[in-house]
N, C-alpha and C positions, 0 to 999 in steps of 0.2 A: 169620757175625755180622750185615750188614748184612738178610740174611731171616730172621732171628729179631727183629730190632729191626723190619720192617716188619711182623713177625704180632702183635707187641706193640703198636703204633701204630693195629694194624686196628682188635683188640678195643677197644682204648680209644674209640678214637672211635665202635665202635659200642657199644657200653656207654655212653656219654656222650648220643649221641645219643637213644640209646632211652627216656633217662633223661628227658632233656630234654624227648621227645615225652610221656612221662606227666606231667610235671607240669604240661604245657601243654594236655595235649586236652582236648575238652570233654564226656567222655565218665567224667571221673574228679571221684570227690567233691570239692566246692566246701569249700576252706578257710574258715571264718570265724570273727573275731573279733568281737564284739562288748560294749562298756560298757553296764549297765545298772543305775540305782541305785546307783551308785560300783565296782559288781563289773564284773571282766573275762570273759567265758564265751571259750572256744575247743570247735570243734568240725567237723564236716565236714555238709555236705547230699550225699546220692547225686543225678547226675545220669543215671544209668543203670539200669534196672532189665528183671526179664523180665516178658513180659506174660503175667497169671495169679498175679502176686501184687502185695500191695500195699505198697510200699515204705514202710517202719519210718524215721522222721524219729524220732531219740535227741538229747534235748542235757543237757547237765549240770540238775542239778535246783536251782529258784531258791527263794528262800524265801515263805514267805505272804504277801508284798504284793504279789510279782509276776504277773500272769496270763499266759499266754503263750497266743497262739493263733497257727493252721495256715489261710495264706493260700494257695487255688492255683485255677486254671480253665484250659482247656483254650487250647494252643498253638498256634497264632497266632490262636486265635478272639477276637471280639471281642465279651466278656459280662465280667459281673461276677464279683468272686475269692468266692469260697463259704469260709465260715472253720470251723473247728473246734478246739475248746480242747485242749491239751495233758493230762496225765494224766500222774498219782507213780506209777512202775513202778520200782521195785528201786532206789533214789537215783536217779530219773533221770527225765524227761519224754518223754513219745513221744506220738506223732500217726502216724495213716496217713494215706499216700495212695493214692487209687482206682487200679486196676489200668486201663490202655487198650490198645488193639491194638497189634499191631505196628506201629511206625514212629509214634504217639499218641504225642503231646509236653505236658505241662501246666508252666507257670509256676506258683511258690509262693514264699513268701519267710513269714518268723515277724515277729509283732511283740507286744511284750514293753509291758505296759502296768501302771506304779504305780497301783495299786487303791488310793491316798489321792489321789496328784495329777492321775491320768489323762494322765499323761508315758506316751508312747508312744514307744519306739525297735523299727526297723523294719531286717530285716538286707535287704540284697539280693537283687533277684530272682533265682531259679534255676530254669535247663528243664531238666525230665526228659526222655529218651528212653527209648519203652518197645521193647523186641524181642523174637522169638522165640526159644527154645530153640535152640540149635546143639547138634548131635551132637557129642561130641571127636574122633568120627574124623574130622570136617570139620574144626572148629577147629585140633583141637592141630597137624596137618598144614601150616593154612594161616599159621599163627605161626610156628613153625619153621624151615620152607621160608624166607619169608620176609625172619628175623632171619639166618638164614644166607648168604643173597644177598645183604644189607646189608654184611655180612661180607664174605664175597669181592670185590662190589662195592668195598673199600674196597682188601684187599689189592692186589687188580688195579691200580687206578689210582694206586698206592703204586709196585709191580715199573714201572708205566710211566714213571713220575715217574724212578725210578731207573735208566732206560733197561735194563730186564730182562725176558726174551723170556719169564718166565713170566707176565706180563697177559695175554696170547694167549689161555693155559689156564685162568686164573681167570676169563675173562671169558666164555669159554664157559659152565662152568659157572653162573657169575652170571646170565645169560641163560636155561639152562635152569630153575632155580631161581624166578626170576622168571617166566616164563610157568606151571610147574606153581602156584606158591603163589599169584599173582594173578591169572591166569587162566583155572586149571583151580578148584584149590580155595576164592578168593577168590569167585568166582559162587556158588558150594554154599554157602558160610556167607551169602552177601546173601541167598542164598533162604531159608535157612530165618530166617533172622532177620527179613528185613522182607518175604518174600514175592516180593522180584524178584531175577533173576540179574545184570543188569548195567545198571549205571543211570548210567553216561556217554556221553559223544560216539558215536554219534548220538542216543541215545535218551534223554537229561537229563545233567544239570551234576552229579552225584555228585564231590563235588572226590575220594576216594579210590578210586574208578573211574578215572577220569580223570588222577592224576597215576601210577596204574600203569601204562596206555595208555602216556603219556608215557615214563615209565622202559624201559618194554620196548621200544619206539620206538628209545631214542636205546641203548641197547645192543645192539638188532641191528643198527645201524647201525656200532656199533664193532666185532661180531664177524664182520660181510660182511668189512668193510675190511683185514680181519685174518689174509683168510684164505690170503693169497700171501704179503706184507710187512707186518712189523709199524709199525703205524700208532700211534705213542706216545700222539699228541693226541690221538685220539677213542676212547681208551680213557679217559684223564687225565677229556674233557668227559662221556663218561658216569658215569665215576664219581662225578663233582662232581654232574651232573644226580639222581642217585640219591640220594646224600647232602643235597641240599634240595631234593629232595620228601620225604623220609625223616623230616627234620626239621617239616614243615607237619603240626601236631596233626593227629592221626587220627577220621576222622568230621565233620570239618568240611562242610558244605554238603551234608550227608547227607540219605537216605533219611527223609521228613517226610510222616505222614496231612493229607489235605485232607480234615478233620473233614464238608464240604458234601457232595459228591462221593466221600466213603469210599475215595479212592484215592489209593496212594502216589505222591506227584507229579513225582516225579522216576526215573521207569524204566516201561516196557512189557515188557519178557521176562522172562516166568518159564521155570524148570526142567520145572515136570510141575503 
């Protein structure tokens, strides 16, 4: 009973988490609401897109007073916002935006203007991140692996919590898991996507580089320890270590074009 109630507590909390981390990263469409002309619109902005196509900006369709146009200019550069008007497509307004290379970032944000009073509301800024193509047999490997490691991660520092000698064996496991999914298959999708294999310590501040390092770190450190007597605590701290950085949105501090200089400025190693 009491490890069946610790593999229900795992899932939850990694189900919970994972949840958590999409609603939060910044990698996932931009909720917005916005009042215009006494009307409510809701709608999302994508901030993610591949590069080679040009991302479809949809919002609910407003009536003939209002004009709405498409603000956006390249990411962190410092130039003026280039605008373009929206357009009636199937009950609905759409606008593109220009396709950029990989790791190309643009700001854009909509602003909605009464064609009598020239009342102007303006939603928040939003940065795209543009990437390359990943193969699935990179991706879907480097997801999984690593939603599973989360997993065990969890159960492990649960069995230690519970003073039970099977954290030992999940935490192997979690360890291997974590080096295959973030550091074998984790490099293969940075590369195809932004062009570099590994773009943390020592070679740039990649915050998802870098807090894998970190995870892998502090769980070898608890499966050395592990491997005469079972050492409860530093199975318990890496679990918890695992668990937030787990939680820190994904792609934060990531892989960004230096539009001058055309290079990703955060990593030097590629794959081939």
């Amino acid at each position: 009973m009491k490890k069946t109630i610790i593999w229900v507590l795992a899932v939850l909390i990694t189900l919970g988490s994972a949840y958590y981390q999409k609603k939060t990263g910044p990698t996932y469409p931009k909720k917005i609401k916005i009042e215009v002309n006494g009307e409510t619109f809701n709608f999302k902005l994508p901030r993610s897109a591949e590069t080679g196509n040009n991302p479809k900006i949809t919002i609910p369709e407003t009536d003939s007073t209002t004009q709405v146009k498409l603000f956006y200019k390249r990411y962190p550069v410092n130039e003026s916002f280039i605008s373009s008007d929206l357009i009636s497509e199937n009950n609905e307004m759409v606008a593109f935006l220009p396709s950029q290379p990989p790791a190309g970032k643009l700001e854009y944000y909509l602003g909605f203007t009464n064609i009598k009073t020239q009342h102007e509301v303006k939603t928040e800024p939003v940065v795209i991140r543009f990437k390359g193509a990943v193969p699935a047999w990179a991706l879907l490997p480097h997801i999984l692996l690593m939603f599973i490691a989360m997993l065990l991660s969890n159960t492990a520092g649960l069995f230690a919590i519970t003073k039970t000698k099977e954290h030992i064996f999940y935490g192997q496991l979690t360890f291997l898991l974590l080096v295959l999914g973030g550091l074998v298959f984790g490099p293969i999708v940075q590369h195809y996507a932004f062009g570099q294999a590994w773009t943390g310590i020592p070679f740039g501040w990649d915050l998802t580089d870098n807090k894998t390092l970190i995870a892998v770190l502090f769980w070898l450190v608890a499966v050395l320890s592990n491997r005469k007597n079972p050492k409860y605590r530093n199975t318990i701290i890496a679990a918890a270590v695992l668990f937030l950085i787990y939680i820190i949105p994904h792609s934060l501090l990531g892989s960004e074009l230096d539009y001058e200089s055309g290079k990703v400025v955060t990593g030097i190693i590629t794959l081939f």
